[in-house]
C-alpha positions in Angstrom: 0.0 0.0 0.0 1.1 3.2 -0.8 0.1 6.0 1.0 -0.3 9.9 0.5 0.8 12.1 3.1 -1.1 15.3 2.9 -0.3 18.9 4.9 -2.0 21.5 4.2 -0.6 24.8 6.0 -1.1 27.9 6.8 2.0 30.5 8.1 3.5 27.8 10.7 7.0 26.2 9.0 8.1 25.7 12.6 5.8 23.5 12.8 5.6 22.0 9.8 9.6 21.4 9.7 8.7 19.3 13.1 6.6 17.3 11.5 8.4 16.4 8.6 11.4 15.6 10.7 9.1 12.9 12.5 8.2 12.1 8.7 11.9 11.0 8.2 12.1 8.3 11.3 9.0 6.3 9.8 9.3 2.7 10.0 6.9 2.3 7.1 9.1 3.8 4.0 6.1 3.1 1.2 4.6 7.0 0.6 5.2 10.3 -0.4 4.6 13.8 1.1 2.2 16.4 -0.1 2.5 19.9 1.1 0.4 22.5 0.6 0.8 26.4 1.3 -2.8 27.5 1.5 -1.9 31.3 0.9 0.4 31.7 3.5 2.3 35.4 4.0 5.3 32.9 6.1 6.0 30.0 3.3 8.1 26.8 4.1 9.5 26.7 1.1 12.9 26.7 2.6 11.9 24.3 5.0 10.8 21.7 2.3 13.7 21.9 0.2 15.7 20.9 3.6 13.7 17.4 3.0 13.9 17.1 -0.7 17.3 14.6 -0.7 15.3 12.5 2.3 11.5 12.4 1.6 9.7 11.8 -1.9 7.9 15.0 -1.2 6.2 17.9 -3.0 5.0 21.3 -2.3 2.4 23.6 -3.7 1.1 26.9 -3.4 -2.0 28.1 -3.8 -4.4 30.8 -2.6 -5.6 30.6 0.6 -9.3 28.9 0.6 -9.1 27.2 4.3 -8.0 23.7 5.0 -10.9 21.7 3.3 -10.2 22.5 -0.3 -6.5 22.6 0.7 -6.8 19.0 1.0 -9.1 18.8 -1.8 -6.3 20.3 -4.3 -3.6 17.4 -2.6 -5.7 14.7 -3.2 -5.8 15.8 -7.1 -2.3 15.7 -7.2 -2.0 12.8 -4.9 -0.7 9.4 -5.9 -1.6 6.8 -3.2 -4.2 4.0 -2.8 -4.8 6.1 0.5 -4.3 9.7 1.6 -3.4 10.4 5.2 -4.5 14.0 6.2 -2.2 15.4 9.0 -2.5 19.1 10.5 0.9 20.9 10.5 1.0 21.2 14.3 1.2 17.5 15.1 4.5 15.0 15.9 4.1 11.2 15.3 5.8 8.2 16.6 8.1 6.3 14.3 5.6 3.5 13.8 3.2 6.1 12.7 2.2 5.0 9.2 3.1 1.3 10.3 0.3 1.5 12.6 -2.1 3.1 9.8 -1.5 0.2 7.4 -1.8 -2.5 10.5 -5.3 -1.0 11.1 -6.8 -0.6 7.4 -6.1 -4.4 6.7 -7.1 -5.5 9.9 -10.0 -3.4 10.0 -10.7 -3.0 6.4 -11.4 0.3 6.4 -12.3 3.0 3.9 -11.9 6.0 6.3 -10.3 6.1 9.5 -9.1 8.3 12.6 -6.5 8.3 15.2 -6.8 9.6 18.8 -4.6 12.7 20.1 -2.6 12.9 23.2 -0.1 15.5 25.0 3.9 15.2 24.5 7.1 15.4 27.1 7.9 18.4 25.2 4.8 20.5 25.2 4.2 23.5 27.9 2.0 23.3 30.7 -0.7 25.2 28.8 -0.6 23.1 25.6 -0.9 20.1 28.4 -3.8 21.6 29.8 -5.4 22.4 26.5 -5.1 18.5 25.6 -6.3 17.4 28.6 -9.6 19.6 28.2 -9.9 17.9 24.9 -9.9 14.9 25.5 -11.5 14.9 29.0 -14.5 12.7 29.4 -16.3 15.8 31.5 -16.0 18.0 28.3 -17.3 17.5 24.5 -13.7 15.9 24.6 -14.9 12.8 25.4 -16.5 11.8 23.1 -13.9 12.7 20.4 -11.6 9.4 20.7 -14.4 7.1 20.9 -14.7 4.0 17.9 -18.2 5.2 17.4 -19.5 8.7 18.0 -23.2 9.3 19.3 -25.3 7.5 18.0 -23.6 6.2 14.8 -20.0 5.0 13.3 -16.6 6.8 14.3 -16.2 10.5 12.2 -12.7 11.0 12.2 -11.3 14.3 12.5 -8.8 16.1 10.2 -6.0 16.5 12.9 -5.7 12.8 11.8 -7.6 11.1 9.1 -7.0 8.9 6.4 -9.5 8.2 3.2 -9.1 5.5 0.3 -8.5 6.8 -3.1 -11.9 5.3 -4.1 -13.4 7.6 -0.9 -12.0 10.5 -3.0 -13.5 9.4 -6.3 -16.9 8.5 -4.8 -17.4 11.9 -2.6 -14.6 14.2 -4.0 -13.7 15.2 -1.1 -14.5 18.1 1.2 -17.6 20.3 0.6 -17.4 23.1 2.8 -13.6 24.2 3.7 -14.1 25.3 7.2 -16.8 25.3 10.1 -16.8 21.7 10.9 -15.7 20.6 7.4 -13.9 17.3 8.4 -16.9 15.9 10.2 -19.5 17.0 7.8 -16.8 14.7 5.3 -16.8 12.0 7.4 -20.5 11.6 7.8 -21.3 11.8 3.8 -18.4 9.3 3.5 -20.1 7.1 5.5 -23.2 7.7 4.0 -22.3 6.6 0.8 -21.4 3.2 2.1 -18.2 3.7 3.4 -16.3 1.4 6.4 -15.0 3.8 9.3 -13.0 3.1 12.1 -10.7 4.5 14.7 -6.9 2.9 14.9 -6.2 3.3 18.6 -2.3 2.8 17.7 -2.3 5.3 15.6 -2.0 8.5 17.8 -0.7 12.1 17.1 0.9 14.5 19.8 -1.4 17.6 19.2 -0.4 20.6 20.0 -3.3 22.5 19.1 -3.1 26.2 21.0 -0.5 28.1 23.1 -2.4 30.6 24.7 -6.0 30.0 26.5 -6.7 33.2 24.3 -6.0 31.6 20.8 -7.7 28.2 21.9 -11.4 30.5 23.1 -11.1 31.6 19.4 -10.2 28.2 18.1 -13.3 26.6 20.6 -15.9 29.3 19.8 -15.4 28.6 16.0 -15.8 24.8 17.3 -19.3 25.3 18.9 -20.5 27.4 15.8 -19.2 24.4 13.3 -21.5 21.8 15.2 -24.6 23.7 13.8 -23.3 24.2 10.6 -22.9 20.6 10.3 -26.8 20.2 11.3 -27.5 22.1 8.2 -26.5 19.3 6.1 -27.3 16.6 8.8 -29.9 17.5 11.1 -30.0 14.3 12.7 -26.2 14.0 13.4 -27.0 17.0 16.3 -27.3 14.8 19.3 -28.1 16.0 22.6 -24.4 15.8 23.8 -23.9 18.0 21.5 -25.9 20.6 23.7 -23.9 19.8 27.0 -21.7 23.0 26.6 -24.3 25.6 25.7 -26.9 24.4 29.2 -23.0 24.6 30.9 -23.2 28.3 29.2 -26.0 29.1 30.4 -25.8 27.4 34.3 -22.2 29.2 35.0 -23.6 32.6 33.8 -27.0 32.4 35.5 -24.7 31.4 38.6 -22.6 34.6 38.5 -26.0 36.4 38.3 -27.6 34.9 40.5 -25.1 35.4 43.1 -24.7 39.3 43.0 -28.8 39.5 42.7 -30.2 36.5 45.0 -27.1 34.9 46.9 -28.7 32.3 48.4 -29.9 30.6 45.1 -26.8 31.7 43.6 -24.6 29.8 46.6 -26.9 26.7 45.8 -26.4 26.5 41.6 -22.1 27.7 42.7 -21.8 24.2 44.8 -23.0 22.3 41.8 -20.5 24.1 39.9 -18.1 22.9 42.6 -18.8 19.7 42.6 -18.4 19.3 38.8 -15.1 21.5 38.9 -13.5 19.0 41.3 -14.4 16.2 39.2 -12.6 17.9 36.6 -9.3 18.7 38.3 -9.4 15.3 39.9 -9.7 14.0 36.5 -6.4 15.9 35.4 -4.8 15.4 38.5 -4.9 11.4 37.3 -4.2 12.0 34.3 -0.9 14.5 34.2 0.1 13.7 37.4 1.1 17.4 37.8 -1.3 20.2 40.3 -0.3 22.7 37.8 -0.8 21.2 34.8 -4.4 20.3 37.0 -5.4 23.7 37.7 -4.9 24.9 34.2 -6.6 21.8 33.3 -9.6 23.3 35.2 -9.2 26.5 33.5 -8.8 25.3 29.6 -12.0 22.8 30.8 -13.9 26.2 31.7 -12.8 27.6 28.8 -13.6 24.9 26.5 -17.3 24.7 27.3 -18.1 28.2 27.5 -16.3 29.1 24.2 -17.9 26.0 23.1 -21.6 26.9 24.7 -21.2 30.7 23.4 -20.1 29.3 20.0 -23.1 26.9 19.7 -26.0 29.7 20.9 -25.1 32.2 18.8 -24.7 30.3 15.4 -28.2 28.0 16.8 -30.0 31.5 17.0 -28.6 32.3 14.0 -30.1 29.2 11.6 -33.6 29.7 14.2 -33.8 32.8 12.7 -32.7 32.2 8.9 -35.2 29.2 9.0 -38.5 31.5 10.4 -37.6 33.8 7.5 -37.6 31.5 4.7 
């Protein structure tokens, strides 16, 4: 099998120079390496030609559409029986892509997804960020599960791999941002499609390095999950409102506390309660009471950016729908 390495990016050849260097350690030598510059104003050229004598890779430029129909324009030039989609700001294992052809024959898979996890290397934020999503007492949980609500596993873009014959049947993304990948995934599996989630075939992600950048990053998140309902409406399950009631209990709380303190003391030891199940959470899984606290904080941010996210694009399709 010969696979297709796709990377679209988007001003980061730090990270992308990261990335390929984990590229170079693969056990699995069978594929070649696509990048493309989705209209960047920071280019990696230079950082591709450092690779040129030591991966079969090749780099285009184009103008910047978002990430969808960056991949879209890499699968067109793309030359494997299956693409593997990576974002620039991930590091893989050497066993990567050994892992990935392990799991499609075992599996047989058309489509799959890998799970995401923290590295040694990252700082306490970034550890705190991946902890929040991928905590089971956020929308996190659900994200590394074989099957998501209600139906198959929808992998997600960080780390996602398609069939050439995927590509021919759908060709490829339809939307290029807000919620693109999943809204992929489910019309991939609509048309018949296996899917399946390769456990050992993780990615350190390091997503965001400030709380501020990931808010943006989560907001956009919450927003996406209604955009998706516009092609699917049945795909928006009730987890998916979790983080917007969460919106609306913590904000009612402050309220409720500077106007009636006694009902506002009541609804704040709830919120206590499910804040120490979160820190106790990180506390198991990092091991570290910083890394814990700002576990708490990313967690706080993650479902009110979320919540905030999902209400106003929600109120937003409510109101495009009564005037049709």
């Amino acid at each position: 099998m010969f696979f297709s390495v796709i990377i679209p990016v988007y001003n980061r050849p730090q990270e992308l120079d990261e990335l390929l260097a984990c590229l170079i350690q693969q056990n699995y030598s069978n594929f070649e390496v696509i990048i493309i510059e989705d209209g960047s104003v920071e280019d990696s050229k230079t950082i591709v030609k450092k690779y040129h004598s030591s991966l079969n890779i090749s780099y285009f430029v184009k103008e910047n559409g978002g990430q969808g129909f960056a991949r879209n324009y890499a699968f067109e030039r793309a030359k494997g029986d299956f693409f593997v989609i990576l974002d620039s700001d991930a590091l893989i294992e050497p066993n990567y892509l050994q892992a990935v052809y392990e799991g499609i024959h075992r599996d047989q898979l058309d489509l799959f997804g890998g799970p995401d996890q923290d590295h040694p290397s990252f700082s306490p934020v970034q550890k705190a960020i991946s902890f929040a999503m991928t905590s089971l007492f956020t929308t996190g949980g659900i994200r590394g599960k074989a099957k998501n609500v209600g139906g198959q596993f929808h992998p997600r873009s960080f780390n996602m791999g398609i069939s050439r014959k995927v590509w021919e049947a759908t060709q490829g993304f339809k939307i290029t941002r807000m919620g693109e990948d999943i809204e992929f995934s489910i019309r991939c599996i609509s048309f018949g499609f296996k899917s399946g989630l390769i456990p050992e075939a993780f990615i350190y992600h390091k997503r965001r390095t400030s709380f501020s950048q990931f808010y943006k990053q989560i907001h956009f998140f919450g927003r996406a999950r209604i955009n998706i309902s516009r092609f699917f409406p049945a795909e928006l399950k009730w987890v998916h409102f979790f983080p917007a009631c969460y919106f609306i209990y913590f904000w009612n709380t402050v309220l409720l506390n500077i106007l009636i303190p006694p009902i506002g003391n009541i609804l704040f030891a709830g919120l206590f309660m499910y804040w120490m199940a979160i820190f106790l959470d990180a506390l198991l899984k990092t091991k570290s009471l910083k890394v814990s606290l700002l576990g708490l904080i990313a967690a706080n941010i993650q479902l009110l950016a979320y919540g905030q996210g999902f209400i106003e694009e929600g109120l937003k399709k409510i109101t495009n729908n009564s005037q049709e």
